[in-house]
C-alpha positions in Angstrom: 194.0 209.5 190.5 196.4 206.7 190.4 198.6 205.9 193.7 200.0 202.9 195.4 198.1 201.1 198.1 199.1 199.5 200.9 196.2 197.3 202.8 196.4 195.3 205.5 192.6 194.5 207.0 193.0 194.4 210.5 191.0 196.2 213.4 193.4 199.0 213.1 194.0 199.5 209.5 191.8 199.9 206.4 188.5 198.1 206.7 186.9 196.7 203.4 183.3 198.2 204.1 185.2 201.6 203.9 187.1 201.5 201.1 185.0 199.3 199.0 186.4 199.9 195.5 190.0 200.0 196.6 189.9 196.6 197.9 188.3 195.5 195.1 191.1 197.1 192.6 193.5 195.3 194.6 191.8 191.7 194.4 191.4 192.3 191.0 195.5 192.9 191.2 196.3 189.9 193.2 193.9 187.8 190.5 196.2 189.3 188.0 199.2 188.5 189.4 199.9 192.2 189.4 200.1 192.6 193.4 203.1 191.8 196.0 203.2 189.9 198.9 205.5 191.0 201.9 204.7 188.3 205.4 206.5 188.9 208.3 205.5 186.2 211.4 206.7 187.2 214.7 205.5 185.8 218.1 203.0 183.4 216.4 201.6 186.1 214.3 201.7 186.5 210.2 201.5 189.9 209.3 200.3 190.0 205.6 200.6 192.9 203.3 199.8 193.4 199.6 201.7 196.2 197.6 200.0 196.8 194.5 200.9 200.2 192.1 198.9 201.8 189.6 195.7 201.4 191.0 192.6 203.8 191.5 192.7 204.6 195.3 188.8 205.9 194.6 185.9 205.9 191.8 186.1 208.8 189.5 183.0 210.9 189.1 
């Protein structure tokens, strides 16, 4: 199943040790230069997201 993902690794969103082959499809992607990066800083704070399409969102059996 390909999909787009949307991570963001914070204590609310998707953790790494949950979706371990996701985030590593989407390093692979950022490596690539395949990925996008969206920061927004308000109040002192960067919020950092990477958009990446066409990626598995989970291992196929």
């Amino acid at each position: 199943m390909l999909g787009a993902a949307i991570v963001h690794p914070d204590k609310k969103g998707v953790k790494p040790g949950d979706h371990k082959f996701l985030f590593e499809q989407v390093s692979q992607a950022k490596q690539e230069k395949r990925s996008v990066t969206f920061e927004i800083r308000e109040n002192g704070v960067t919020h950092r997201f990477h958009f990446v399409n066409q990626v598995p969102l989970n291992e196929e059996i």
